[in-house]
C-alpha positions as CSV (number, residue, x, y, z in Angstrom):
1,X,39.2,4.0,32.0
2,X,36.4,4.4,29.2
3,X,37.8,2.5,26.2
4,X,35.8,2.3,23.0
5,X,36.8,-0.1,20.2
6,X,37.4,0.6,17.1
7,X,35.8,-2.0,14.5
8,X,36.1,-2.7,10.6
9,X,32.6,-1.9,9.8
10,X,30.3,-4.1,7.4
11,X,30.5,-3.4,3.8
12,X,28.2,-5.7,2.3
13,X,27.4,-8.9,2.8
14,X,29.7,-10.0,-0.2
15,X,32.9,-8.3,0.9
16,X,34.5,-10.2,4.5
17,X,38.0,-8.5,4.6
18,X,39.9,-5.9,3.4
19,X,43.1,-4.1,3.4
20,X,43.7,-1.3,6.4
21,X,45.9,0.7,4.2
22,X,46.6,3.7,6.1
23,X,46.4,4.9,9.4
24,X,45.6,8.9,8.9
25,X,46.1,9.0,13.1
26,X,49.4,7.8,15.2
27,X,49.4,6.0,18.1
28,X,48.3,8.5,21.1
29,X,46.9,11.1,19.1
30,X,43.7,12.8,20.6
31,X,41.1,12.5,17.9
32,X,37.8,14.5,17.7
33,X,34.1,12.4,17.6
34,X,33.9,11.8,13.3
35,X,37.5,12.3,12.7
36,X,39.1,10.1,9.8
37,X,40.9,7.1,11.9
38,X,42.0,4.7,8.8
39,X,41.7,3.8,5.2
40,X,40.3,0.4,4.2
41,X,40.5,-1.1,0.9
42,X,38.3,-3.9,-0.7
43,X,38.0,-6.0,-3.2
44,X,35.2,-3.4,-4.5
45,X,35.7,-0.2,-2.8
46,X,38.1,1.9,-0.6
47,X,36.3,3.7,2.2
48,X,37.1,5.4,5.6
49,X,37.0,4.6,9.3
50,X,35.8,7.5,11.7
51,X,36.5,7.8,15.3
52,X,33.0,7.0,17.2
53,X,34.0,9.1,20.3
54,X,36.8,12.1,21.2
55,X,39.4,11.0,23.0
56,X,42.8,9.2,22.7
57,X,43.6,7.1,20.1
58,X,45.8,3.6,20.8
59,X,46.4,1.5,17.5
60,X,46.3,-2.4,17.2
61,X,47.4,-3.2,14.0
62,X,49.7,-2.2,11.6
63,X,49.3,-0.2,8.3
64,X,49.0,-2.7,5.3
65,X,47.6,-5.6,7.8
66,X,44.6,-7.6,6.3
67,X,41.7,-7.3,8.4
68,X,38.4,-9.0,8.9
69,X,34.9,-7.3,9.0
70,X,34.1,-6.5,12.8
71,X,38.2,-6.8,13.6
72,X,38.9,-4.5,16.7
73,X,41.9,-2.7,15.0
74,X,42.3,0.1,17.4
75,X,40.8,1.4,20.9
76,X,39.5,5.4,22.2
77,X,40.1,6.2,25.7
78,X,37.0,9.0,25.9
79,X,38.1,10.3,29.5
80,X,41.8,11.2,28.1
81,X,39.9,14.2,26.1
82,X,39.1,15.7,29.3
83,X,41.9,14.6,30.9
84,X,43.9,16.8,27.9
85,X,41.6,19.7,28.2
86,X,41.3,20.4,31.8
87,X,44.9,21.4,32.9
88,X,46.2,21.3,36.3
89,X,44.3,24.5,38.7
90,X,48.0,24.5,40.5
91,X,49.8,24.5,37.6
92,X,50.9,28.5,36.4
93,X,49.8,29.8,33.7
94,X,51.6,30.7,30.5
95,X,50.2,34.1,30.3
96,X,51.0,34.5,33.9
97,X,54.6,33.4,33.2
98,X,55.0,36.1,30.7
99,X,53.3,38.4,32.9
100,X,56.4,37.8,35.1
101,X,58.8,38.0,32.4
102,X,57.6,41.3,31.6
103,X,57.7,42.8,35.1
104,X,61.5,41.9,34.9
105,X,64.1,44.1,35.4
106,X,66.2,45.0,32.7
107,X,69.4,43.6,34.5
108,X,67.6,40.7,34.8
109,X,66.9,40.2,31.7
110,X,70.6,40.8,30.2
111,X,71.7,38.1,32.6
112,X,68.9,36.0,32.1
113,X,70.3,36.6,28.1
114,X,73.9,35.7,28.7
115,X,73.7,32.9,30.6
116,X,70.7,31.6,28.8
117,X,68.3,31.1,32.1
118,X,64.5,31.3,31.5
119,X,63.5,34.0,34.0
120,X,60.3,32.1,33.8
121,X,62.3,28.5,35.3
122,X,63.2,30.6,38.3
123,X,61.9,31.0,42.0
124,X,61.7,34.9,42.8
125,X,62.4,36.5,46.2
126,X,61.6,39.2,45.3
127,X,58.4,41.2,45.8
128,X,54.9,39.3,44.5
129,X,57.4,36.3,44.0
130,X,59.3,39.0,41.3
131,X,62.9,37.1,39.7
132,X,65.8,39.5,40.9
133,X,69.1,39.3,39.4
134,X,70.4,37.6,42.7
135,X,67.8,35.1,42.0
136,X,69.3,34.7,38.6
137,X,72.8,35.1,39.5
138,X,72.2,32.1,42.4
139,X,70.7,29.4,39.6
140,X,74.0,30.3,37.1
141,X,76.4,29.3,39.9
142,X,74.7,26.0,40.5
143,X,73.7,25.0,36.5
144,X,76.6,22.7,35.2
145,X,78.0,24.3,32.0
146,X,76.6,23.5,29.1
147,X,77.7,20.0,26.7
148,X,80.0,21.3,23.7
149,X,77.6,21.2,20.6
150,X,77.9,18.1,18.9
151,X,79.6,18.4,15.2
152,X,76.5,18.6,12.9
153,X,75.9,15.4,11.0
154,X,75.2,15.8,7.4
155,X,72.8,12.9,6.5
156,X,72.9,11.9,2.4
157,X,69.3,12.1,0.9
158,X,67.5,9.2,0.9
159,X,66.6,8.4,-2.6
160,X,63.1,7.3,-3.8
161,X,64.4,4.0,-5.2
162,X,68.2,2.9,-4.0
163,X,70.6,3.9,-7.0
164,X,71.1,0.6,-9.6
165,X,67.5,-0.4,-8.1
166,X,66.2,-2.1,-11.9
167,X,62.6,-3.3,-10.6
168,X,60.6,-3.0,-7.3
169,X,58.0,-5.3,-6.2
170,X,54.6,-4.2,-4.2
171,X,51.3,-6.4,-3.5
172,X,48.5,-5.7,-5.9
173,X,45.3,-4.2,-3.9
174,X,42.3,-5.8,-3.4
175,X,40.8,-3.2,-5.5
176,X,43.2,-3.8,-8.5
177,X,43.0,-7.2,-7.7
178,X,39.2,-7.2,-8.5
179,X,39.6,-5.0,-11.5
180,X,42.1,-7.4,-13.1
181,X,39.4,-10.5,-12.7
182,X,36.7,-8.0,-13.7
183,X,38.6,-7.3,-16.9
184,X,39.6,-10.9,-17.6
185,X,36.1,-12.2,-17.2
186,X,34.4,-10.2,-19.6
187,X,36.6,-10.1,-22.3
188,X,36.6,-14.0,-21.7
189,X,32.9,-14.7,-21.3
190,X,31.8,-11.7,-23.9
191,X,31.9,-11.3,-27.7
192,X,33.1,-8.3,-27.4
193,X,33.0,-5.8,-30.5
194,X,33.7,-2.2,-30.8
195,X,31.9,-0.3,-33.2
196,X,33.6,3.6,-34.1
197,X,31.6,7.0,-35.5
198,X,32.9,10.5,-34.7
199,X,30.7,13.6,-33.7
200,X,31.0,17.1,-34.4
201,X,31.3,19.2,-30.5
202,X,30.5,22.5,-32.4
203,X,26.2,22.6,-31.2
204,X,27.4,21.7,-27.4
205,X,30.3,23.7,-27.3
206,X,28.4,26.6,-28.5
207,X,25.8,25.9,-26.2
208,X,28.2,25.9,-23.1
209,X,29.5,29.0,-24.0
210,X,26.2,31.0,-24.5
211,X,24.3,29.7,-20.8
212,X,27.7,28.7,-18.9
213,X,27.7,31.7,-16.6
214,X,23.6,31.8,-16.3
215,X,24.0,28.1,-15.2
216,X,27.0,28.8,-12.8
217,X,24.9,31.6,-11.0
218,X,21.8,29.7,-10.6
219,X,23.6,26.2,-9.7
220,X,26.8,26.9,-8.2
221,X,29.3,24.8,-10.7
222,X,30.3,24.5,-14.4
223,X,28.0,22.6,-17.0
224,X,30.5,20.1,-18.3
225,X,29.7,17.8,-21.9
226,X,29.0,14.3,-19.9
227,X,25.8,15.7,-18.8
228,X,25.1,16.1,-22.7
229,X,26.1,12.6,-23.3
230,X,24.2,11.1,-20.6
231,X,21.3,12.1,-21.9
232,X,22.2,11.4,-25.4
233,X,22.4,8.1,-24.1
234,X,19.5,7.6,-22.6
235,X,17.9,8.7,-25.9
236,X,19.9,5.9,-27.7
237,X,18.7,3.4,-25.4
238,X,15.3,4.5,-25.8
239,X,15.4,4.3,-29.3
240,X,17.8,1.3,-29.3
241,X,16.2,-1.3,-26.3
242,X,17.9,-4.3,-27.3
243,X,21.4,-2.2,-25.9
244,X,19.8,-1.4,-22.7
245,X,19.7,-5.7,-22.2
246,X,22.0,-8.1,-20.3
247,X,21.9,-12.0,-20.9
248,X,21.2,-13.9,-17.8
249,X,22.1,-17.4,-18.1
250,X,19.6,-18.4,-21.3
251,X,17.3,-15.6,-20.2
252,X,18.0,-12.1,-21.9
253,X,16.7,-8.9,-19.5
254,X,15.3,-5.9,-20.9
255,X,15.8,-2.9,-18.6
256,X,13.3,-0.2,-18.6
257,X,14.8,2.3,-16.6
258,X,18.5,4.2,-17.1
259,X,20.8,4.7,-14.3
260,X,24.0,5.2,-15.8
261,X,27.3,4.3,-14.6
262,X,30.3,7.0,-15.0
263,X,33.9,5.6,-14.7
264,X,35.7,8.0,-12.6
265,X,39.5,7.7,-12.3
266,X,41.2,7.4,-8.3
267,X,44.3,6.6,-7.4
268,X,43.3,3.5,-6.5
269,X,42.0,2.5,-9.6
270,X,39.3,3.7,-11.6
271,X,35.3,3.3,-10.4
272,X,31.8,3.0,-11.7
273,X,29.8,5.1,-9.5
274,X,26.3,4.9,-11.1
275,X,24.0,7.6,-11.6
276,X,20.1,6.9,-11.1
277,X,17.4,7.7,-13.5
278,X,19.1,9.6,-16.0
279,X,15.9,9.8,-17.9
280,X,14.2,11.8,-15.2
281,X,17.1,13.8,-13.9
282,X,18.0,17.5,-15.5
283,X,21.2,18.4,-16.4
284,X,21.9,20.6,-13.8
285,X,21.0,17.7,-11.5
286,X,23.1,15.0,-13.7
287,X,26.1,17.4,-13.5
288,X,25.6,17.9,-9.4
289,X,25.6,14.0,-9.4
290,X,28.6,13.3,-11.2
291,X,30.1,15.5,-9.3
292,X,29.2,14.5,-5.8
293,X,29.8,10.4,-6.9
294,X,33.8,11.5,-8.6
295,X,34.2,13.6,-5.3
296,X,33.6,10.8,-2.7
297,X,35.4,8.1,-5.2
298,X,38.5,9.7,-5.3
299,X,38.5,10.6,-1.2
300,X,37.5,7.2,-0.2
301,X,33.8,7.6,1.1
302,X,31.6,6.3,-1.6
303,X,29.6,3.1,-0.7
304,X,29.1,-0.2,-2.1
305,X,25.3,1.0,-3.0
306,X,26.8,3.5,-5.6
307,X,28.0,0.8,-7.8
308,X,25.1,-1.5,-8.4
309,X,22.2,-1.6,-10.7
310,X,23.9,0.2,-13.4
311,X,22.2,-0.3,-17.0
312,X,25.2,1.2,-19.1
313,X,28.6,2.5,-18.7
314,X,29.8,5.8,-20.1
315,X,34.1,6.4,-19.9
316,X,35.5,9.3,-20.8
317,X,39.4,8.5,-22.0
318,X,39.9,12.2,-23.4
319,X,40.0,13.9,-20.2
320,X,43.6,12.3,-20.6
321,X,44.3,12.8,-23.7
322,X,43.0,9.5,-25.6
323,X,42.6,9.7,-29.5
324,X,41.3,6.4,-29.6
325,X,40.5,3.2,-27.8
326,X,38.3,0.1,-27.4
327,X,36.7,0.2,-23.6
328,X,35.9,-3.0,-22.1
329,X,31.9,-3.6,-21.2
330,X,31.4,-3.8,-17.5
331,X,29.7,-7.2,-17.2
332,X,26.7,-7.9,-16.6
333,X,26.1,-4.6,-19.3
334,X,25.9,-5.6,-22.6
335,X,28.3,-2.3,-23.9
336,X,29.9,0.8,-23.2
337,X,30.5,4.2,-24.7
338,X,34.0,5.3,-24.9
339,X,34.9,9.3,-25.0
340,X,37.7,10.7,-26.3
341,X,39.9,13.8,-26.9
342,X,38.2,17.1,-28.8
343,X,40.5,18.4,-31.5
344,X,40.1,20.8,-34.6
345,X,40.2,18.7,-37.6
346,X,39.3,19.6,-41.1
347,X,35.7,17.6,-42.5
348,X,33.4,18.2,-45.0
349,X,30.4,20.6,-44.4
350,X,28.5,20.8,-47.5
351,X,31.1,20.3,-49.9
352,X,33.0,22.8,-47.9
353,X,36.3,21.5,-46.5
354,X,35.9,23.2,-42.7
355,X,37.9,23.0,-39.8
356,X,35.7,21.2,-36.1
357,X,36.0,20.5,-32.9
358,X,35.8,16.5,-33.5
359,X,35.8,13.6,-31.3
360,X,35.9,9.7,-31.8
361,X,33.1,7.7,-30.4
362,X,33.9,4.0,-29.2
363,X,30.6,1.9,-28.6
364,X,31.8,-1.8,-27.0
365,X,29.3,-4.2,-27.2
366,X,28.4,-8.1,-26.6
367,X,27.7,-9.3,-29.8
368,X,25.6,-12.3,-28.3
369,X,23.3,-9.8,-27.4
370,X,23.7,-6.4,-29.7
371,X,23.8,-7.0,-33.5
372,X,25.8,-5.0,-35.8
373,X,22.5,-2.7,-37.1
374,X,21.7,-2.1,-33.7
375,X,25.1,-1.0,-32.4
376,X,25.7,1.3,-35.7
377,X,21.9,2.7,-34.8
378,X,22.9,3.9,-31.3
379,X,26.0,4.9,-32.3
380,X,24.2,7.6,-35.0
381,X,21.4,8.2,-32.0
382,X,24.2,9.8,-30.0
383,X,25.8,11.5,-32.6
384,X,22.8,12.9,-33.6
385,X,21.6,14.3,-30.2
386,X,25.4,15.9,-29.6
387,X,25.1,17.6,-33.0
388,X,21.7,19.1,-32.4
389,X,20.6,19.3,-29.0
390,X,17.5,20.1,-30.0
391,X,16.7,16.7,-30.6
392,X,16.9,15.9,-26.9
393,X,14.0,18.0,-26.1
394,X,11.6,16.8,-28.8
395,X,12.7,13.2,-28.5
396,X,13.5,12.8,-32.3
């Protein structure tokens, strides 16, 4: 027998267990080379384990086990694929059984009917080996007769949560686990601040709507807005370095490049998957990017390398539904631009009292780094650029 083990894989050198949530195979199951085996979850990410070989699939540990990096947590038998796959030469055929069948008589078939004998489980005598009715007939005086059916048993549902059930209890995840220090520390070791302005979606709206289907023919998806503020962004930053900083012990670093980090929601909790050089990228390639980084986030297969190096963080709340909020920095960053909900509102355009598409901006910031005039400044730099596009072309 050929068995291959099935290992946790290394995730990093800062990450040495994990969570084997799920099994996505049972015990015994033939499984193809590739093939989804298990779902691990970490302190930092949640990713998949794949089958290394084709073959048959024996299980060593439980769903909801904590594991260890290198762990043998299951085994492959590769020879029970071909085992599977290469049926016995002796053994008949089902198209040949219902060759048989067919080349039954009709009598034998209404007997076969009432006494409920598979012509196919029977010997013939006749000619080519051909079921007669005798041959039938003989097997019904030998088969005992059949059990009385058992009284059906109606089963109650099974509810969700028992009735009078007030609270359940479930371990946190490693991953929410993390979060929830994540969180902690940086509202306890930042001066955090939040700092508020609103921007008129009119310019980008109408822009979407004029080149949406040009840009869905040439690159296959939907130009979304967080392409927009990505690069609005990057424009702040530019004009606004001391934001694109983080404080390093006494030391403060200025950054000089812009990968941008995008908090994506999953069902494990949300992630930061961080999109590099923003400055350089178009927008048809920012949008294929946050697409790609959301799509593996959410099905478990994005890698610790997607979350590091980040300059800035960019959350979009209104996808939901969020008026308002004040998003936490995601440390080391020095701040964070919160997104929220579009809705008509009535301003004032030139002493006109008109009705827009508005949305709240929230820019979080550590105020031992980013001064008040500097966070406003940034704030106005994005607005700007959303309002007139333009500007992102001539770098005004």
């Amino acid at each position: 027998m050929s068995l291959i083990e099935v290992k946790i894989p290394p995730m990093g050198e800062s990450i040495t267990s994990g969570v084997l949530a799920k099994w996505h195979v049972k015990e015994g199951d033939i499984v193809k080379k590739d093939q989804p085996l298990f779902e691990l979850e970490t302190d930092k990410i949640t990713s998949e384990g794949t089958a290394e070989s084709a073959g048959q699939v024996s299980l060593k540990v439980a769903a909801g086990t904590e594991v260890k990096i290198g762990q043998v947590v299951a085994s492959i038998n590769s020879e029970a694929t071909a085992v599977a796959q290469s049926p016995s030469a002796s053994a008949p055929s089902a198209a040949a059984k219902q060759a048989a069948s067919d080349t039954s008589s009709p009598a034998v078939r209404r007997i076969a009917t009432e006494t409920g004998i598979d012509p196919n489980s029977v010997s013939g005598t006749g000619k080519a080996g051909r079921v007669t009715k005798g041959d039938i007939l003989a097997v019904a005086e030998t088969k005992p007769a059949a059990a009385p059916a058992p009284a059906a048993v109606v089963k109650a549902p099974v509810a969700a949560v028992p009735v009078g059930t007030r609270q359940t209890r479930k371990k946190m995840s490693p991953l929410r686990q993390k979060i929830a220090q994540r969180l902690v520390s940086a509202q306890h070791e930042a001066a955090m601040l939040t700092t508020f302005n609103e921007v008129d979606m009119s310019a980008v709206m109408a822009l979407r709507t004029k080149y949406q289907d040009d840009f869905v023919k040439k690159n296959g998806f939907k130009l979304g807005f967080m392409s927009f503020f990505t690069k609005a962004v990057v424009h702040a930053l530019r004009e606004v370095p001391g934001v694109n900083a983080q404080i390093d012990g006494d030391s403060i670093i200025e950054n000089h490049y812009y990968d941008i980090g995008i908090a994506v929601s999953t069902d494990k909790g949300l992630m930061v998957p961080v999109i590099r050089s923003c400055d350089t990228q178009s927008m048809a390639g920012i949008e294929a990017a946050i697409g790609d980084a959301a799509k593996r986030a959410r099905e478990g297969k994005i890698t610790l390398a997607d979350f590091e190096g980040g300059v800035f963080t960019i959350t979009n709340g209104g996808t939901f539904g969020s008026m308002l909020s004040t998003p936490i920095i995601n440390p080391p960053q020095s701040a964070i631009l919160g997104l929220h909900a579009i809705n008509d509102r009535p301003v004032a355009v030139n002493g006109q009292v008109v009705i827009r598409p508005m949305m709240y901006l929230a820019l979080s910031y550590d105020h031992r780094l980013v001064d008040g005039r500097e966070a406003v400044t940034f704030l106005v730099k994005v607005k700007q650029a959303i309002e007139d596009p333009a500007r992102l072309l001539l770098s005004l």
